[in-house]
Structures are given as structure tokens and as C-alpha cells.
C-alpha positions as CSV (number, residue, x, y, z in Angstrom):
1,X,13.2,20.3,45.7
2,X,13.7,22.2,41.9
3,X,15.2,18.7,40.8
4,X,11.9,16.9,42.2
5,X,9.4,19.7,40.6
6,X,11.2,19.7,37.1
7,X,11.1,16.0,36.8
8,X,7.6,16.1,38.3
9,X,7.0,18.8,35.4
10,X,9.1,16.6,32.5
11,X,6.8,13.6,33.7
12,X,3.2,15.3,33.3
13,X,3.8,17.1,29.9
14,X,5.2,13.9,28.5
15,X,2.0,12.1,29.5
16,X,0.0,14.6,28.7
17,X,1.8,15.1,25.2
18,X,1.0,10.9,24.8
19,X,-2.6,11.3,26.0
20,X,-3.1,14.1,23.8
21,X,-3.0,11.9,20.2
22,X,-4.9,9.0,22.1
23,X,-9.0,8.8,21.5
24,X,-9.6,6.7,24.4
25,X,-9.3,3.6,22.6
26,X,-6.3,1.5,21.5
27,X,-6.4,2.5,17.6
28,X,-3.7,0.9,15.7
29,X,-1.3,2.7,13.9
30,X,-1.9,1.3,10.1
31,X,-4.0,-0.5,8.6
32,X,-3.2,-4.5,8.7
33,X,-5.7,-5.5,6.3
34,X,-6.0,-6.1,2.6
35,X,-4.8,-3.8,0.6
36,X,-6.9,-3.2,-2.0
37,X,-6.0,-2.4,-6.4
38,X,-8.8,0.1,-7.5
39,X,-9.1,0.2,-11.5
40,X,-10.6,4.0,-12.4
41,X,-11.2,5.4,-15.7
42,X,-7.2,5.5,-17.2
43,X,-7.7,9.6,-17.0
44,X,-8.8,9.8,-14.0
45,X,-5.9,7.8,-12.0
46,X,-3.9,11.0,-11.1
47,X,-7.4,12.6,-9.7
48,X,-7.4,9.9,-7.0
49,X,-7.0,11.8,-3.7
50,X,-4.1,10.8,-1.4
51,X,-3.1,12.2,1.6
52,X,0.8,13.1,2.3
53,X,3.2,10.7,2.3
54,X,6.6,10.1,1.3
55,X,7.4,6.7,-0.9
56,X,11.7,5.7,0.3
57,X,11.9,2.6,-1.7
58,X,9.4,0.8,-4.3
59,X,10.3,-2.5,-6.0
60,X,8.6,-5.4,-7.7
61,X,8.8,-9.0,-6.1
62,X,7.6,-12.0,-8.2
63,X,3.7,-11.0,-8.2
64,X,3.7,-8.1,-5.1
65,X,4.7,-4.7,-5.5
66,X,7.0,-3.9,-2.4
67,X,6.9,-0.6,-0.9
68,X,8.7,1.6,2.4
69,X,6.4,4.6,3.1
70,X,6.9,7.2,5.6
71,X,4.1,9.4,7.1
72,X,3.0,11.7,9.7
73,X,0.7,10.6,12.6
74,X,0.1,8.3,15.6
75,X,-3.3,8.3,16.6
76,X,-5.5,7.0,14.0
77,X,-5.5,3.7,11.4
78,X,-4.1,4.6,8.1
79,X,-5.1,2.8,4.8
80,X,-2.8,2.5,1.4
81,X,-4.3,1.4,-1.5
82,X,-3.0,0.8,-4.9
83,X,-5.3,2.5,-8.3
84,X,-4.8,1.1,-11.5
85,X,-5.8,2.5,-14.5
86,X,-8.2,0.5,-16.5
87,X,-6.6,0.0,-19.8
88,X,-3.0,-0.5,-21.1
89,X,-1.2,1.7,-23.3
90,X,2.3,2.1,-25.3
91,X,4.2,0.7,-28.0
92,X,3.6,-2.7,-27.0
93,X,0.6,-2.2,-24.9
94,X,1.9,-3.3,-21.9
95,X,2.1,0.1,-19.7
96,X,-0.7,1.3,-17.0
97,X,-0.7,4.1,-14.7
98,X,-0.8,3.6,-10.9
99,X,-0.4,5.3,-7.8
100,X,-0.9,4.7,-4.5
101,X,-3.5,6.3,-2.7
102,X,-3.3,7.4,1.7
103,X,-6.3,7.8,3.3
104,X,-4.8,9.1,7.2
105,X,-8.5,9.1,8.4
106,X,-7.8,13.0,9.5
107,X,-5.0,12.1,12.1
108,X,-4.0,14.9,14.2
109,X,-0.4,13.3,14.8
110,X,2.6,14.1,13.6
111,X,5.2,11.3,14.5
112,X,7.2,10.2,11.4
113,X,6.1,6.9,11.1
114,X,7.9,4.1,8.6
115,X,6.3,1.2,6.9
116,X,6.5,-1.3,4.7
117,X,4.0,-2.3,2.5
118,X,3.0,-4.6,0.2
119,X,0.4,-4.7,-2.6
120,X,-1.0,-7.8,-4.6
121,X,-0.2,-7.2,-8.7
122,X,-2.3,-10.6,-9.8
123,X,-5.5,-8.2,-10.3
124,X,-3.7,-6.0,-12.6
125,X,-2.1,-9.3,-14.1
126,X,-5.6,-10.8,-14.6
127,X,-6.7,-7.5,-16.2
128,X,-4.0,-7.7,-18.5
129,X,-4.8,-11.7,-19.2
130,X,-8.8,-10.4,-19.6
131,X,-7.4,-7.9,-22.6
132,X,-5.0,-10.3,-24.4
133,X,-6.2,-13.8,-24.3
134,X,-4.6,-14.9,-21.0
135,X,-1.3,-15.1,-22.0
136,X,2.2,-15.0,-20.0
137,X,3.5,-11.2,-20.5
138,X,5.6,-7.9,-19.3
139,X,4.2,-4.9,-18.2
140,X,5.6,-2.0,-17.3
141,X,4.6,-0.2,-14.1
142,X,4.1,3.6,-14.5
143,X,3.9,4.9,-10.7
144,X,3.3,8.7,-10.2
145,X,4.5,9.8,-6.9
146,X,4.6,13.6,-5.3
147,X,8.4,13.0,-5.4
148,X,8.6,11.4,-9.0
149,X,8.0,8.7,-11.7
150,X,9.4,5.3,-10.9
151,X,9.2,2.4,-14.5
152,X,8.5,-1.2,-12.6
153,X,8.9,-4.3,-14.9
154,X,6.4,-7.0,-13.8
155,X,7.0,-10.5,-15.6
156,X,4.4,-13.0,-15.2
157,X,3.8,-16.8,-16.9
């Protein structure tokens, strides 16, 4: 009869565990959508709030910027977006600030959750093209993470 109570006991603070991040309604864990590039003023880029989040791997693939993100939560949608800086800077002119930005919609939840994500660079390309006559060019990627500064080449014709 202990056995029957303590699974009994195992069973209902499980479910009530699950039921406990859940609003009633099937929310999906992250955001599926597009993932938007905001350009800010370039001083202002680092002022952009972001929720916690740590970034595991960032790289650049032909005109996408490929990141693995992990994060706390499991009961509400969570949005990434990438912010730009509006101008380019350096030696050659070619270098803007970004950082990606976590909105976690106030989630409650606090499973380690892992994604991959991937954000469009052809708006920052076509600001670059806007700025120096449409030309095929290099820029450099500054990211700015919590954890550190990552340099991202992105080649374009």
C-alpha cells in the first residue's frame, strides 16, 4: 500500500509540476516566425534590452547568420531578434555593431531550453550597398554578447 501511495504521490506532483508552467492554452515554446534586423542609432545598440540567454555557437553561412541559444523557460513564446547599428565604422568602413536581442514575454519557466536560430544578413547587406554605391563587399560582424565579443566576416557579391 506505501509503494501504491508514493507512486500515487510521484504521479500528482509531476502533473501538477507540468500544469503549473501551462496557461491553459497550447503556447509554443519559441517563436517560429521572422526574425526580424532592427537598425538603432549606432550608440544606442548596446542599450537594446535583452532578456538572459546564453549564445553556444554563432557563425556566418553565405547570407544568414547561424546561431545555438540556450534559455530558461517553457511556458510562454520567446522572440530573438537581431539590432544593427545604423552606420559602419573602422579602417575600411566595413564594421557594425549587433547584438541579439530576447524578449521571454515574462516566462515563469525555467527548463533549459536549446535552439537554433537563424537570422537573415541581406538587410544589413543592402544597408551597406545604400552607403557605398551597391557594390560586392566584406563586412565585419561586431557581436556583443553577456559572455563576449565574437568578429564575423560576411562576404557578399
Amino acid at each position: 500500500m506505501i509503494i501504491k501511495s508514493t507512486g500515487l504521490a510521484i504521479l500528482i506532483i509531476g502533473l501538477s509540476s507540468f500544469l503549473a508552467c501551462r496557461s491553459g492554452i497550447d503556447v509554443p515554446l519559441f517563436f517560429e516566425g521572422h526574425r526580424q534586423t532592427h537598425f538603432v542609432p549606432a550608440e544606442q545598440v548596446n542599450d537594446w534590452p535583452s532578456d538572459d540567454f546564453r549564445l553556444t555557437d554563432v557563425s556566418v553561412d553565405r547570407d544568414s547568420l547561424m546561431t545555438s541559444v540556450e534559455y530558461g523557460g517553457g511556458c510562454e513564446s520567446h522572440e530573438f531578434n537581431l539590432i544593427a547599428g545604423d552606420r559602419f565604422y573602422g579602417e575600411e568602413e566595413n564594421t557594425v555593431d549587433i547584438i541579439i536581442s530576447h524578449n521571454s514575454h515574462d516566462d515563469p519557466c525555467e527548463a533549459l531550453l536549446r535552439r537554433t536560430i537563424t537570422f537573415d544578413l541581406e538587410p544589413i547587406q543592402e544597408r551597406y550597398r545604400e552607403n557605398y554605391s551597391g557594390r560586392a563587399g566584406v563586412i565585419q560582424l561586431n557581436l556583443k554578447t553577456e559572455d563576449g565579443q565574437f568578429l564575423l566576416t560576411y562576404s557578399f557579391l
